[in-house]
C-alpha positions in Angstrom: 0.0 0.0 0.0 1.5 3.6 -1.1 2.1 5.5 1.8 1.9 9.4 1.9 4.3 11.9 2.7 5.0 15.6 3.1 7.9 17.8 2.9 9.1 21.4 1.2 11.7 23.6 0.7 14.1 21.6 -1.3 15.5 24.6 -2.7 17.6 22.2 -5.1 20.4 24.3 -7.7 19.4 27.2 -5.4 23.6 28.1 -3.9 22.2 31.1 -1.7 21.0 28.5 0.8 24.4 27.8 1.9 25.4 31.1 2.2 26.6 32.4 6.0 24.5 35.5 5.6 21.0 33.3 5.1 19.0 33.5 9.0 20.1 29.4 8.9 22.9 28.4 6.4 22.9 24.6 5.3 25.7 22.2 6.5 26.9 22.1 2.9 30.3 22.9 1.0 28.6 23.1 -2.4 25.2 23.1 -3.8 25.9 19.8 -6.0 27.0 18.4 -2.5 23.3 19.5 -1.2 21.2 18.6 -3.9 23.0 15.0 -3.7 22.4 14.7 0.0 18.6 15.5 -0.2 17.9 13.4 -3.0 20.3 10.5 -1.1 17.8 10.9 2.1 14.3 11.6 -0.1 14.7 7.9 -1.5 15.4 6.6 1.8 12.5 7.8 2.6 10.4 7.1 -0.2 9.1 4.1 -2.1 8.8 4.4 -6.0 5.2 4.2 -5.4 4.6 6.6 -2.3 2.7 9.8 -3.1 4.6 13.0 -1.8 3.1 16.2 -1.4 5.9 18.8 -1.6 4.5 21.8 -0.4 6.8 24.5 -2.4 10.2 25.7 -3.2 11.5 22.9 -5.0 14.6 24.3 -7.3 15.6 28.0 -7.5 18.3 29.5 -9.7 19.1 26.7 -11.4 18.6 25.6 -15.3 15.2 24.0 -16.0 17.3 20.4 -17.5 18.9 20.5 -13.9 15.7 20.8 -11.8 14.0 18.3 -14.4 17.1 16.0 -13.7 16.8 15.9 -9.7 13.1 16.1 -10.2 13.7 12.9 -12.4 15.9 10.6 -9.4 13.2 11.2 -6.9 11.2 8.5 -6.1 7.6 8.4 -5.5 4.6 10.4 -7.2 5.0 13.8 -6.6 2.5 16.6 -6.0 3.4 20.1 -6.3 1.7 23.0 -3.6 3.0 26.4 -5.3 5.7 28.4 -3.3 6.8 31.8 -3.5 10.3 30.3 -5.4 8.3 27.7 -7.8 8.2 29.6 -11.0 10.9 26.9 -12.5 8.8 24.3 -10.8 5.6 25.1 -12.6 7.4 24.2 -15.6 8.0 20.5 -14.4 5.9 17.7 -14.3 4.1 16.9 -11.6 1.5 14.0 -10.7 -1.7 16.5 -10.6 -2.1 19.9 -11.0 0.0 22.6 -8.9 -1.9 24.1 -6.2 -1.7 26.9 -3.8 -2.6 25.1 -1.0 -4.7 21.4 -0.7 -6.8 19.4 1.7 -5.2 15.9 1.6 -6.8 13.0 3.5 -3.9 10.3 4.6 -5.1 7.1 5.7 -1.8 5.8 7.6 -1.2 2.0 8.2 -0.1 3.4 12.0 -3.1 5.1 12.3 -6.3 4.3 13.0 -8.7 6.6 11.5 -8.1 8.6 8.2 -6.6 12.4 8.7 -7.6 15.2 6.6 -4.2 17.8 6.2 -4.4 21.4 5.1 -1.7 21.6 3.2 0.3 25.0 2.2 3.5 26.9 1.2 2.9 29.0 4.3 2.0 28.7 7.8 -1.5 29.7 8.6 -2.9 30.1 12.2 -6.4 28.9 10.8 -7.4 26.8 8.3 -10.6 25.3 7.1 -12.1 22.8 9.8 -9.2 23.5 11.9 -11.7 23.1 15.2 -12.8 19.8 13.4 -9.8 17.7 13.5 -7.7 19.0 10.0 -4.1 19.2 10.9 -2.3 22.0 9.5 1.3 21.2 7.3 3.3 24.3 5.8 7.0 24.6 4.7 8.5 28.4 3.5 10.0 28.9 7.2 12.6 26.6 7.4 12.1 25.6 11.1 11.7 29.1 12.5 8.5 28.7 13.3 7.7 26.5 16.8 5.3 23.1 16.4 1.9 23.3 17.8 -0.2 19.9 19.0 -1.9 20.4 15.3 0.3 22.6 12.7 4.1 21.7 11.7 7.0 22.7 9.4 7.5 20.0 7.0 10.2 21.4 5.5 13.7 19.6 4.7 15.2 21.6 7.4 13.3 20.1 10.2 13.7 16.5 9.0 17.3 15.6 8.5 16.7 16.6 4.6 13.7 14.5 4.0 10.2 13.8 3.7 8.3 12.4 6.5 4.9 10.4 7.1 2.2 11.1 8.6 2.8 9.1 11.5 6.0 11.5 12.1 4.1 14.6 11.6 1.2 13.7 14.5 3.9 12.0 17.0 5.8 15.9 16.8 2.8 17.5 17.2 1.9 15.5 20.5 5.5 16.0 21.8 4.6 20.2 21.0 4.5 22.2 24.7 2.5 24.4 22.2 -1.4 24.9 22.4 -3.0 26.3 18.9 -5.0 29.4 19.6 -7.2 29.7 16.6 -10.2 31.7 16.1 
């Protein structure tokens, strides 16, 4: 059974991310160096038929026959939300259309009920049926924004470079000292 997973801000080609004067460099000497890493730790993670829903900022100042390329190596099916650094992106394919942001419902063989995700670029601090159960999942700010018990960074930089499950994402949120206060 295809499992489902999350994750963002690849930022593949894109060298500024390991620059010193970026809020949180990466822990790379080049950008070929990156790219391989995260690709290296995205198959770990993923099965060829896994669904991923990267939620934006997947290559950036690169050539479109390099993002292409890395998008090419990745395995699973791959769903595109739009980021604010995707307009190379849009002109990949993907395995539905690219959205801004998406409701996804995982049913995880962990889990005993099926979870419905709110999925976006950004961090929101409501979402639609937020007081009904949705979890919230965003990428765009690289770790600096704290966990709460039902919205998380998915981003690379919060998960060792890779995409995570949905089991990961809810057993975060429970460890989060943080209590959503939504409207």
């Amino acid at each position: 059974m295809p499992r489902t997973l999350f994750s963002a801000d690849t930022h593949f080609g894109h060298k500024s991310m390991l620059s010193p004067r970026m809020p949180r460099p990466r822990p790379f000497e080049t950008i070929e160096a990156h790219d391989e890493a995260l690709v290296a730790a995205w198959n770990k993670a993923v099965r060829p038929d896994d669904i991923v829903w990267h939620l934006g900022d997947f290559a950036y100042m690169c050539g479109l026959d390099y993002a292409a390329s890395i998008q090419e190596r990745l395995n699973g099916r791959i769903h595109l939300v739009r980021g604010n650094h995707d307009e190379l992106a849009e002109r990949l394919t993907w395995a539905g259309p690219i959205v801004d942001v998406q409701r996804v419902f995982v049913q995880d063989p962990g889990m005993p009920e099926r979870v419905a995700l709110w999925a976006s670029h950004y961090a929101h601090v409501t979402w639609p049926n937020a007081w009904h159960g949705d979890l919230h999942v965003y990428g765009h700010s690289h770790g600096a924004i704290p966990a709460t018990r039902t919205s998380l960074d998915v981003g690379v930089d919060c998960w060792d470079w890779r995409p995570v499950t949905l089991g990961e994402i809810v057993a975060r949120m429970a460890g989060s000292p943080v209590a959503d206060q939504q409207a």
